[in-house]
C-alpha positions in Angstrom: -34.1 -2.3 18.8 -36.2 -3.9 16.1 -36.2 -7.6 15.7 -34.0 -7.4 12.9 -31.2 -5.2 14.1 -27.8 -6.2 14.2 -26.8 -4.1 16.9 -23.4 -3.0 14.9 -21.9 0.4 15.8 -19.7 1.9 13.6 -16.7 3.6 15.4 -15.8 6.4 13.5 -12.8 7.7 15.3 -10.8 10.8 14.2 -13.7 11.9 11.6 -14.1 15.1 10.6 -16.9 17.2 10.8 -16.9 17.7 6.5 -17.1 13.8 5.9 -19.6 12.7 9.0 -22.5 12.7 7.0 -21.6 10.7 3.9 -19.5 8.5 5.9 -22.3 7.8 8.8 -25.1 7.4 6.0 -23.1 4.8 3.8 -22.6 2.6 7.2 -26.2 2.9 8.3 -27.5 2.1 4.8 -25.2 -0.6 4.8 -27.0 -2.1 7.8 -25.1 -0.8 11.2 -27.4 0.4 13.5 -25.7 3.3 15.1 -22.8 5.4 14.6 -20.4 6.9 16.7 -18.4 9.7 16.8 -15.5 9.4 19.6 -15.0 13.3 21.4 -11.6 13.0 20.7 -12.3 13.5 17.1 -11.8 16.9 15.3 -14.7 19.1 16.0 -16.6 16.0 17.1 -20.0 18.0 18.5 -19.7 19.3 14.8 -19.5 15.9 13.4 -22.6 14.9 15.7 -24.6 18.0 14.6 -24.0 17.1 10.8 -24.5 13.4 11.3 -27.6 14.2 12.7 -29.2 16.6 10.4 -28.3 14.1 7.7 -29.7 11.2 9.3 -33.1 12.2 10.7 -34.6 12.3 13.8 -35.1 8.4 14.7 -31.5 7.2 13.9 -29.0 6.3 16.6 -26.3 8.7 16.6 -23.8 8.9 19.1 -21.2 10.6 21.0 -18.0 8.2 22.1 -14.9 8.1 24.5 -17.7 10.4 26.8 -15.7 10.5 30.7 -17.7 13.1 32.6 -21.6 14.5 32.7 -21.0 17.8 31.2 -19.6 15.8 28.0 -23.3 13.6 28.1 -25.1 17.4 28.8 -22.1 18.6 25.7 -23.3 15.1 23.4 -27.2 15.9 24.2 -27.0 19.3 23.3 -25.1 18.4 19.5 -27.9 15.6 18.8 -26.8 12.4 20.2 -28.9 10.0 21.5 -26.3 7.4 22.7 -23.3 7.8 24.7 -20.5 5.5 24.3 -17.9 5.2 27.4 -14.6 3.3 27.7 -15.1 3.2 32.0 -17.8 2.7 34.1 -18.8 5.9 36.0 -22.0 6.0 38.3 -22.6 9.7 37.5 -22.0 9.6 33.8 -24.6 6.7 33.3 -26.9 8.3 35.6 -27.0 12.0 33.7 -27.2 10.0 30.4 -30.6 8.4 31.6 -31.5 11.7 33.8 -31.5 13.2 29.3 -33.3 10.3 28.4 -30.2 8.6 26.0 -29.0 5.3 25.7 -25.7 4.6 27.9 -22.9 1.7 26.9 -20.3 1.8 29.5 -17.2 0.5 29.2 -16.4 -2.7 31.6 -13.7 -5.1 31.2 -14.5 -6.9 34.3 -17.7 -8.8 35.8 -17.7 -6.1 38.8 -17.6 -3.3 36.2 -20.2 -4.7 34.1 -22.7 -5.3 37.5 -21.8 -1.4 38.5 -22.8 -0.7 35.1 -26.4 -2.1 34.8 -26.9 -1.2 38.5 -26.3 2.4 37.6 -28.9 2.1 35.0 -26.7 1.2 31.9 -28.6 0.2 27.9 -26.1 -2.4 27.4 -22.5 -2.6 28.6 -19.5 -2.3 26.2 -17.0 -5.0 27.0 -14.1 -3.1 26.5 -11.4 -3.8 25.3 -13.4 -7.1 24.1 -9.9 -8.7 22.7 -8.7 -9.3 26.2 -12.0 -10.7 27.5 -12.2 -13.1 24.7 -15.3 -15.1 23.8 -14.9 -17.4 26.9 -15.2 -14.8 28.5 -18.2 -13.0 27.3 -19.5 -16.2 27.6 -19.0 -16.3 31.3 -20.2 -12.9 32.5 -23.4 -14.1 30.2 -23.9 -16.8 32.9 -23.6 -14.9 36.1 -25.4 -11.3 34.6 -28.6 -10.2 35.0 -31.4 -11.8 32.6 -32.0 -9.7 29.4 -28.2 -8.1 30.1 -26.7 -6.6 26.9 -23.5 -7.2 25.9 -21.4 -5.6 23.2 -18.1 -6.4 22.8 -15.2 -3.5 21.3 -11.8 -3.5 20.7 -10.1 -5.8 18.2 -13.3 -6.7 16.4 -13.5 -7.1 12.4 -14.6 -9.4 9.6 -12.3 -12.5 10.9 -13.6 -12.3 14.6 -16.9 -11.0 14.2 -19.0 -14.3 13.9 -17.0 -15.7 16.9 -18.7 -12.9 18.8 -21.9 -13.6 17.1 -22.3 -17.1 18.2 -21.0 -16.2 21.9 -24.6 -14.7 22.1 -23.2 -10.7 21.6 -25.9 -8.2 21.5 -23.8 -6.8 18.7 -20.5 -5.2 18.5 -18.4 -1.9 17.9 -16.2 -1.9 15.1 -13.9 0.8 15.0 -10.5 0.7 12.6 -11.3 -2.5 10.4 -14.0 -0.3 9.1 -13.1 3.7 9.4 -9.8 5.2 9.4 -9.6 8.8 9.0 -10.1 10.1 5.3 -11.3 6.5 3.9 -13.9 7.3 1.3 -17.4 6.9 2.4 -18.1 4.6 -0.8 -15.5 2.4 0.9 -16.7 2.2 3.9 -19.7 1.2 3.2 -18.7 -1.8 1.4 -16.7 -2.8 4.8 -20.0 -2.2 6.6 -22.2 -4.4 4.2 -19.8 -7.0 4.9 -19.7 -7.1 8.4 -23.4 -7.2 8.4 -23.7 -10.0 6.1 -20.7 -11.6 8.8 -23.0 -10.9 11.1 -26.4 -12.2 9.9 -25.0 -15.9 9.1 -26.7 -18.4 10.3 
Protein backbone atom coordinates (compact mmCIF):
# COMPACT_ATOMS: atom_id res chain seq x y z
CA UNK A 1 0.00 0.00 0.00
CA UNK A 2 1.10 3.65 -0.53
CA UNK A 3 2.24 5.63 2.38
CA UNK A 4 -0.88 7.36 2.59
CA UNK A 5 -3.40 4.52 2.52
CA UNK A 6 -5.78 3.97 5.13
CA UNK A 7 -6.15 0.51 4.66
CA UNK A 8 -10.19 0.74 4.99
CA UNK A 9 -12.25 -1.99 3.22
CA UNK A 10 -15.58 -1.43 2.51
CA UNK A 11 -17.83 -4.55 3.18
CA UNK A 12 -20.43 -4.43 0.76
CA UNK A 13 -22.50 -7.44 1.79
CA UNK A 14 -25.80 -8.40 -0.01
CA UNK A 15 -24.99 -5.93 -3.11
CA UNK A 16 -26.25 -6.45 -6.20
CA UNK A 17 -24.60 -6.78 -9.29
CA UNK A 18 -26.75 -3.45 -10.82
CA UNK A 19 -25.48 -1.07 -7.97
CA UNK A 20 -21.64 -2.48 -7.51
CA UNK A 21 -20.18 -0.03 -9.48
CA UNK A 22 -21.59 3.30 -8.29
CA UNK A 23 -21.64 2.04 -4.93
CA UNK A 24 -17.73 0.62 -4.93
CA UNK A 25 -16.56 3.94 -6.79
CA UNK A 26 -18.26 6.45 -4.31
CA UNK A 27 -16.36 4.43 -1.32
CA UNK A 28 -13.08 4.35 -3.11
CA UNK A 29 -13.32 8.04 -4.06
CA UNK A 30 -14.20 8.69 -0.68
CA UNK A 31 -10.84 7.30 0.45
CA UNK A 32 -11.28 3.34 1.31
CA UNK A 33 -8.82 1.49 -0.20
CA UNK A 34 -10.55 -1.69 -1.25
CA UNK A 35 -13.84 -3.00 -1.68
CA UNK A 36 -15.40 -6.18 -1.01
CA UNK A 37 -17.93 -8.09 -2.29
CA UNK A 38 -18.98 -11.11 0.24
CA UNK A 39 -19.94 -14.49 -2.27
CA UNK A 40 -22.93 -14.70 -0.39
CA UNK A 41 -24.15 -11.68 -2.18
CA UNK A 42 -26.64 -11.94 -5.19
CA UNK A 43 -24.69 -12.72 -8.27
CA UNK A 44 -21.56 -11.68 -6.35
CA UNK A 45 -18.84 -12.85 -9.40
CA UNK A 46 -21.26 -10.39 -11.33
CA UNK A 47 -20.80 -7.75 -8.86
CA UNK A 48 -16.94 -8.38 -8.99
CA UNK A 49 -16.89 -8.32 -12.86
CA UNK A 50 -18.78 -4.86 -12.84
CA UNK A 51 -16.78 -3.42 -9.94
CA UNK A 52 -13.98 -4.11 -11.78
CA UNK A 53 -14.57 -2.85 -15.23
CA UNK A 54 -15.62 0.30 -13.44
CA UNK A 55 -12.71 0.68 -11.34
CA UNK A 56 -9.67 -0.05 -13.52
CA UNK A 57 -7.01 -2.33 -13.51
CA UNK A 58 -4.89 -1.10 -10.31
CA UNK A 59 -7.71 -0.86 -7.71
CA UNK A 60 -8.23 -3.41 -4.96
CA UNK A 61 -11.29 -5.26 -5.57
CA UNK A 62 -12.17 -8.17 -3.74
CA UNK A 63 -14.10 -11.27 -3.25
CA UNK A 64 -15.31 -11.96 0.65
CA UNK A 65 -16.77 -14.81 2.98
CA UNK A 66 -14.19 -17.01 0.29
CA UNK A 67 -14.13 -20.91 2.34
CA UNK A 68 -12.54 -23.16 -0.29
CA UNK A 69 -9.84 -22.87 -3.40
CA UNK A 70 -12.17 -23.19 -6.20
CA UNK A 71 -14.06 -20.04 -4.76
CA UNK A 72 -10.24 -18.05 -4.80
CA UNK A 73 -9.78 -19.93 -8.69
CA UNK A 74 -14.04 -18.67 -8.95
CA UNK A 75 -12.87 -14.80 -7.41
CA UNK A 76 -9.62 -14.75 -9.73
CA UNK A 77 -11.48 -15.63 -12.70
CA UNK A 78 -14.42 -12.49 -12.01
CA UNK A 79 -11.42 -9.83 -11.45
CA UNK A 80 -10.56 -9.87 -7.86
CA UNK A 81 -7.31 -9.30 -6.57
CA UNK A 82 -8.04 -9.88 -2.79
CA UNK A 83 -9.70 -12.46 -1.03
CA UNK A 84 -11.39 -11.93 2.14
CA UNK A 85 -11.97 -15.09 4.63
CA UNK A 86 -13.83 -15.39 7.95
CA UNK A 87 -11.39 -18.84 8.92
CA UNK A 88 -8.06 -19.63 8.52
CA UNK A 89 -7.54 -22.47 5.95
CA UNK A 90 -3.94 -23.53 4.84
CA UNK A 91 -5.07 -24.46 1.30
CA UNK A 92 -7.22 -21.41 0.69
CA UNK A 93 -4.32 -18.93 1.54
CA UNK A 94 -1.99 -21.00 -0.29
CA UNK A 95 -4.12 -21.09 -3.84
CA UNK A 96 -4.73 -17.32 -3.27
CA UNK A 97 -0.82 -16.62 -3.34
CA UNK A 98 -0.23 -19.76 -5.89
CA UNK A 99 -2.85 -16.70 -8.38
CA UNK A 100 -0.75 -14.10 -7.14
CA UNK A 101 -3.75 -12.08 -4.90
CA UNK A 102 -3.73 -10.69 -1.69
CA UNK A 103 -5.16 -13.09 1.21
CA UNK A 104 -6.84 -11.70 4.73
CA UNK A 105 -7.85 -14.69 6.68
CA UNK A 106 -10.06 -14.65 9.25
CA UNK A 107 -8.40 -15.42 12.92
CA UNK A 108 -9.96 -14.77 16.15
CA UNK A 109 -7.22 -16.24 18.07
CA UNK A 110 -3.27 -15.81 18.40
CA UNK A 111 -2.83 -19.59 17.04
CA UNK A 112 -5.11 -18.73 14.07
CA UNK A 113 -3.49 -15.60 13.33
CA UNK A 114 0.33 -17.53 13.44
CA UNK A 115 -1.32 -20.39 11.03
CA UNK A 116 -2.34 -17.60 8.98
CA UNK A 117 0.94 -15.65 8.20
CA UNK A 118 2.77 -19.07 8.26
CA UNK A 119 0.57 -20.14 5.32
CA UNK A 120 1.57 -17.14 3.56
CA UNK A 121 -1.30 -14.62 4.59
CA UNK A 122 -1.17 -10.32 3.27
CA UNK A 123 -2.58 -9.40 6.53
CA UNK A 124 -4.90 -11.25 8.91
CA UNK A 125 -8.50 -10.20 9.47
CA UNK A 126 -9.20 -10.30 13.17
CA UNK A 127 -12.48 -11.51 13.03
CA UNK A 128 -15.02 -10.99 14.64
CA UNK A 129 -12.75 -7.91 15.95
CA UNK A 130 -15.61 -6.92 18.63
CA UNK A 131 -14.77 -9.91 20.72
CA UNK A 132 -11.02 -9.49 20.50
CA UNK A 133 -11.30 -6.00 21.60
CA UNK A 134 -8.46 -3.39 21.39
CA UNK A 135 -6.51 -5.14 24.34
CA UNK A 136 -6.49 -7.61 22.53
CA UNK A 137 -5.28 -6.56 19.17
CA UNK A 138 -2.91 -5.04 21.25
CA UNK A 139 -1.58 -8.24 22.56
CA UNK A 140 -1.26 -10.49 19.54
CA UNK A 141 0.70 -7.12 18.30
CA UNK A 142 3.32 -8.03 20.95
CA UNK A 143 3.84 -11.69 20.38
CA UNK A 144 3.38 -11.60 16.17
CA UNK A 145 5.76 -11.55 13.77
CA UNK A 146 7.46 -8.01 12.95
CA UNK A 147 5.77 -6.10 10.07
CA UNK A 148 2.45 -8.50 10.85
CA UNK A 149 -0.76 -6.86 9.56
CA UNK A 150 -3.58 -6.59 11.38
CA UNK A 151 -7.11 -5.65 10.37
CA UNK A 152 -9.77 -5.80 12.64
CA UNK A 153 -13.79 -6.67 11.31
CA UNK A 154 -16.87 -7.07 12.90
CA UNK A 155 -18.62 -4.38 14.95
CA UNK A 156 -16.41 -1.59 13.54
CA UNK A 157 -17.98 2.09 12.68
CA UNK A 158 -17.57 5.77 13.22
CA UNK A 159 -17.67 5.50 17.29
CA UNK A 160 -15.02 2.55 17.47
CA UNK A 161 -13.00 3.26 14.54
CA UNK A 162 -10.21 5.57 16.08
CA UNK A 163 -10.02 3.13 19.08
CA UNK A 164 -8.76 0.67 16.50
CA UNK A 165 -6.65 3.34 14.92
CA UNK A 166 -4.62 4.12 17.93
CA UNK A 167 -4.25 0.28 18.87
CA UNK A 168 -1.82 0.30 15.88
CA UNK A 169 -4.55 -1.41 13.20
CA UNK A 170 -3.33 -1.76 9.78
CA UNK A 171 -6.81 -0.61 8.89
CA UNK A 172 -10.14 -2.05 9.26
CA UNK A 173 -13.35 -3.69 7.45
CA UNK A 174 -16.46 -1.86 7.82
CA UNK A 175 -19.32 -3.68 6.79
CA UNK A 176 -23.13 -2.55 7.96
CA UNK A 177 -22.34 1.02 9.51
CA UNK A 178 -21.51 1.88 6.01
CA UNK A 179 -23.49 -0.43 3.26
CA UNK A 180 -26.75 -2.09 3.70
CA UNK A 181 -28.40 -3.48 0.84
CA UNK A 182 -30.13 -0.75 -1.52
CA UNK A 183 -28.47 2.38 0.36
CA UNK A 184 -27.91 4.95 -2.34
CA UNK A 185 -24.31 5.18 -3.48
CA UNK A 186 -24.42 9.04 -2.86
CA UNK A 187 -24.93 7.98 0.73
CA UNK A 188 -22.57 5.79 1.13
CA UNK A 189 -20.01 7.70 0.21
CA UNK A 190 -20.60 10.35 2.67
CA UNK A 191 -20.35 7.42 5.45
CA UNK A 192 -17.08 6.47 3.78
CA UNK A 193 -15.63 10.07 3.74
CA UNK A 194 -16.32 10.06 7.25
CA UNK A 195 -14.77 7.12 8.37
CA UNK A 196 -11.64 8.20 6.58
CA UNK A 197 -11.48 11.50 8.08
CA UNK A 198 -12.17 9.13 11.66
CA UNK A 199 -9.46 7.44 10.58
CA UNK A 200 -6.79 10.00 9.58
CA UNK A 201 -6.99 11.98 13.01
CA UNK A 202 -4.16 12.58 14.57
Amino acid sequence: MTPDATGLVAILRGITPAEAASVATAVLDAGFDAVEVPLNSPEPLESVRRVRAAVGPDARVGAGTVLSPEDVRRAADAGASLVVSPNTRADVVAETVRLGLESYPGAATPTEAFAALDAGATAVKVFPAQAVGVSGLRAWASVLPAGARLVPVGGVDLTTLRGWARAGADGAGVGTSLYRPGDAAAEVGARAAALVQEWRKP
